[in-house]
N, C-alpha and C positions, 0 to 999 in steps of 0.2 A: 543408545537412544531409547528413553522410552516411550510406549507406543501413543499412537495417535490420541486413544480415548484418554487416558491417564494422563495426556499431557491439555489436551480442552477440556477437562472435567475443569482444573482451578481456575480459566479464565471465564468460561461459562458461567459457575459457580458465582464470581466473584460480582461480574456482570451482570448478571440478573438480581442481586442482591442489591443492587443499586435503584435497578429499574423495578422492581416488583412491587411487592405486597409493601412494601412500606410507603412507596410514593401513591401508594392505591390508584394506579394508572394514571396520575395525573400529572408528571414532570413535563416541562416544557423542553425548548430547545435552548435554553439561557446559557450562557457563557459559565454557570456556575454546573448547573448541570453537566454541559459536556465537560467538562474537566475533571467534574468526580468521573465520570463514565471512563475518559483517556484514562487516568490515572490508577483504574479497577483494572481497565484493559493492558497497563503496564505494565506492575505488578504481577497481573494473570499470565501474562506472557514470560517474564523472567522465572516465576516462579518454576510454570512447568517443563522449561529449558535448565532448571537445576542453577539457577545464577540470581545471586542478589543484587546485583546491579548490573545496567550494559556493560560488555567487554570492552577492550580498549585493543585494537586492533592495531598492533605496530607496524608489520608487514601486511600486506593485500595480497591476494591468489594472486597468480602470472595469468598472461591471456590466456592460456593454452588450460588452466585447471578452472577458467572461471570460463572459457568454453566446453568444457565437458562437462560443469555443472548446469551449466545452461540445458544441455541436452538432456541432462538429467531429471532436469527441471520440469522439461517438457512432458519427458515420459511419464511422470508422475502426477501430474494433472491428467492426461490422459487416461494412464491406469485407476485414477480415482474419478473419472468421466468428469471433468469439470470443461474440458474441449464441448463438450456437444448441450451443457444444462447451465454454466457459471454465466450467470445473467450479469456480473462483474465485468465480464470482461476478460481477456485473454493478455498476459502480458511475455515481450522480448525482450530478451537484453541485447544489444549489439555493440560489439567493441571496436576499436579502431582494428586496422592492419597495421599501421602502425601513429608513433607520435614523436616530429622531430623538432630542434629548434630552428627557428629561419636566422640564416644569418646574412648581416648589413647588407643592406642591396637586394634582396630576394622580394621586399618592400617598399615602396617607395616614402612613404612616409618615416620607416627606418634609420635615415641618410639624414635625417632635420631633426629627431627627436630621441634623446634616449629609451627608448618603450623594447620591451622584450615582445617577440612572438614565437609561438607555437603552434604549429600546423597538426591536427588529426583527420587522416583519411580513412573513411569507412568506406570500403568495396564491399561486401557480405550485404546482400539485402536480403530484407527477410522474407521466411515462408509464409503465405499468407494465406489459411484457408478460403475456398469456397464464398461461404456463405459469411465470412468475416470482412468488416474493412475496418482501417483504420480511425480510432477516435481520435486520441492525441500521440504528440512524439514531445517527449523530454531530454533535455542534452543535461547529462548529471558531470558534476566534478566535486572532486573531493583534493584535500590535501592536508599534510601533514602541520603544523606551524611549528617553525624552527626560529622564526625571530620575526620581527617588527616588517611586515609589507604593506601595499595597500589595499582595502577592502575593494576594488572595485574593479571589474574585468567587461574588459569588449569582445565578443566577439562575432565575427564576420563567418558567412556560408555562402563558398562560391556561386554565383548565379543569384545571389539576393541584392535589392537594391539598398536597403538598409543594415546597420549593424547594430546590433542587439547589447544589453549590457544590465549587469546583475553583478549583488554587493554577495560574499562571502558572510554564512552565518555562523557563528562561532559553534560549538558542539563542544560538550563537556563531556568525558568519563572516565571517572575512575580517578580525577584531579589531571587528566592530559588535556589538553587543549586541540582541538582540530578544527577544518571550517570546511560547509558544502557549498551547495548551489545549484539550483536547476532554470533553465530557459524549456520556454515555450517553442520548438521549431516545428509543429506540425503542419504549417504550410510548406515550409524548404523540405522536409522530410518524403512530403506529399510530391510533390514536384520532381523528388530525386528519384523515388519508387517510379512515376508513371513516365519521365522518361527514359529512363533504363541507357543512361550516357556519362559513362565514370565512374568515380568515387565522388559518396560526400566527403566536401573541402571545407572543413571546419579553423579557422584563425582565430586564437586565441592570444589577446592583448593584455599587456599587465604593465604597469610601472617598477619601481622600486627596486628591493631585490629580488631575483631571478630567484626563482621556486619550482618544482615538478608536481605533478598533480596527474590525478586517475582523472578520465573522461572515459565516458559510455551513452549511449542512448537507448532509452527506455521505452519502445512501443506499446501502445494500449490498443487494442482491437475488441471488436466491436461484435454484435448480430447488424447482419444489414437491413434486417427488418426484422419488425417485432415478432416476440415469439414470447408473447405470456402467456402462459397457459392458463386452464381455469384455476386452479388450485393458488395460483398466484393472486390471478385480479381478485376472490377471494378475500385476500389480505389487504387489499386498496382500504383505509382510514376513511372515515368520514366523521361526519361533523357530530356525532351520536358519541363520539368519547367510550366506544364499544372495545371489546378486545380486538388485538387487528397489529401488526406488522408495520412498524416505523422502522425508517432510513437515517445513519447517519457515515457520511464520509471518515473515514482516519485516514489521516496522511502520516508515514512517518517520517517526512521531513519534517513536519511541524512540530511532531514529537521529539525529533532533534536526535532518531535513529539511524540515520541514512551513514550514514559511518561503518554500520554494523548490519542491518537488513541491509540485501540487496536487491530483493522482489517477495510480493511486489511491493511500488512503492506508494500503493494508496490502497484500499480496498473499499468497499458498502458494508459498514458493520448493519446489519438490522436485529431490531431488538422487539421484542412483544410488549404491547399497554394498553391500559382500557380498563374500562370495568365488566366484570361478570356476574349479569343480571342472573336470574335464575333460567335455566336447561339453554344458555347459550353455548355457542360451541362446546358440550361438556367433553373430556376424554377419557370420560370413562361412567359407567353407574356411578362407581364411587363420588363422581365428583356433582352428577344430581343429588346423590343423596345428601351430599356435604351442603348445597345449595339450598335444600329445603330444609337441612337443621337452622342454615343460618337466619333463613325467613323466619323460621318457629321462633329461634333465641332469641332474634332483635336485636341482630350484633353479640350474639354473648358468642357465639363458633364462628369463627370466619370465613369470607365468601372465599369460593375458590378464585384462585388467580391467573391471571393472564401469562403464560408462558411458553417455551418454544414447546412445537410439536414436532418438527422434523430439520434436517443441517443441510448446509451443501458444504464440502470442503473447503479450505483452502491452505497453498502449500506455503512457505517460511523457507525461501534462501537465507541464510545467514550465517555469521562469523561464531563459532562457539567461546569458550572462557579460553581456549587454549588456541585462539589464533585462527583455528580451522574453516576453513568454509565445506556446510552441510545441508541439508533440508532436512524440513520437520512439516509434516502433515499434520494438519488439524481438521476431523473429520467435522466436529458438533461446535465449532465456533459461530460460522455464520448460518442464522435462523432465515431457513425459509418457509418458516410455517408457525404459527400460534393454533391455539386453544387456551381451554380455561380447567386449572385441575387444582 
């Protein structure tokens, strides 16, 4: 594996070449924009993971190594302090204990309808620091496509008055076909943590042909109160189009990696824009100096530019070319901090 910096240098690199000096601070948020942005961030990613395209993942970890990596997981954010400063957020994975099918009668609607169900029970609740609470809880599933079923699944969580339901998204790689899906359960999730009474009882509904599929939930945790520091608010944008610290989500559902990431499954890219008048944020002499050639030239030396000053981490559970599930740190990907050099 190589190391942290070598491996955020190409997506840094690639990403800021999007946002910087060419768009002279001025890109919006347009549909055309983020999608150069995703598609910089894609490339930057497989790049420095040594892969030209996503892997095509035949087999999935067992519970038991995608528990361990989970631990590992932990540790690793921690030993990179993203626990006590990752203004992102804190993420869980939890997996069933187990995942059976129901059969006729165990159902009642079972006995009148041909529908397939499968039951997953999570007992394991999670560790929740301190000073953390829960923002969201995602229920993920994934599956293989082996022929013709139907896109659309129900399911039901013991002690919920309603049942939820979510179509299968196709995912491509590598020419294989597969399909994900996530639900929203952070109320039933919520409800299951604070009364601390069983396992969550998750029912999973399907037509057609009977199929297997991974399930997991994915916890998002939170600060329970604000904690920006000055260095931060700092970077708050305003209406002056100055240098300064913009937000944008990636999901890599929507990227249509959830096949192959397995946390986390969203992050805060932020990125540095704006212009830099002359002795604004400079980082250095050099970059006054540079600032007052440009005033002299009139354009002929150009101003300095708006870009990161300082990273916070973030780690990369994921599947390598050869099937493996590993982590990979990335020290200088997400900016939390601009100037102008």
């Amino acid at each position: 594996m190589s190391t942290p910096h070598t491996t955020a240098a190409a997506v840094t690199s690639l990403v800021i070449a999007c946002l910087c000096c060419s768009a002279r601070g001025q890109m919006s948020h347009g549909d055309t924009e983020r999608r150069l942005v995703l598609e910089a961030l894609k490339t930057g990613i497989l790049s420095s993971l040594g892969m030209e395209e996503p892997p095509f993942v035949q087999q999935k970890a067992s519970k038991v190594e995608l528990r361990e990596m989970q631990r590992l997981y932990q540790e690793k954010l921690s030993e990179l302090g993203v626990n006590s400063s990752q203004v992102n957020g804190l993420s869980t994975l939890l997996l069933p204990h187990r995942v059976q099918k129901l059969m006729p009668g165990q159902r009642a609607d079972q006995r009148r309808r041909p529908l397939h169900w499968h039951r997953a029970e999570f007992t394991e609740r999670p560790s929740i620091r301190e000073e953390l609470s829960m923002v969201r809880a995602q229920l993920h599933m994934s599956r293989q496509v082996l022929g013709r079923a139907t896109a659309r699944v129900k399911v039901h969580i013991r002690g919920s008055k309603s049942t939820k339901q979510a179509m299968w998204t196709d995912v491509t790689a590598n020419g294989n076909l597969s399909q994900s899906l996530a639900l929203d359960v952070s109320a039933e999730v919520q409800k299951w943590i604070q009364d601390d009474a069983g396992p969550l009882v998750v029912d999973v509904r399907h037509k057609g042909v009977d199929y297997d599929f991974n399930i997991s939930l994915m916890l998002t945790h939170g600060h329970k109160t604000s904690r920006t520091t000055r260095s931060n608010k700092e970077e708050e944008c305003d209406e002056r189009d100055l240098c300064c610290r913009q937000s944008m989500t990636v999901s890599f559902k929507d990227i249509g990696w959830t096949d192959w990431v397995v946390a986390p499954l969203e992050y805060t890219m932020h990125f540095c824009q704006g212009s830099c008048p002359h002795n604004y944020r400079p980082a250095s002499m050099h970059t006054q100096v540079k600032s007052r050639l440009a005033q002299i030239s009139k354009g002929g030396i150009p101003r300095p530019c708006c870009v990161p000053a300082a990273y916070q981490p973030m780690v990369l559970m994921h599947y390598d070319s050869h099937g493996k599930l590993k982590l990979t740190p990335f020290e200088d990907l997400i900016v939390s901090k601009c100037h102008c050099a």
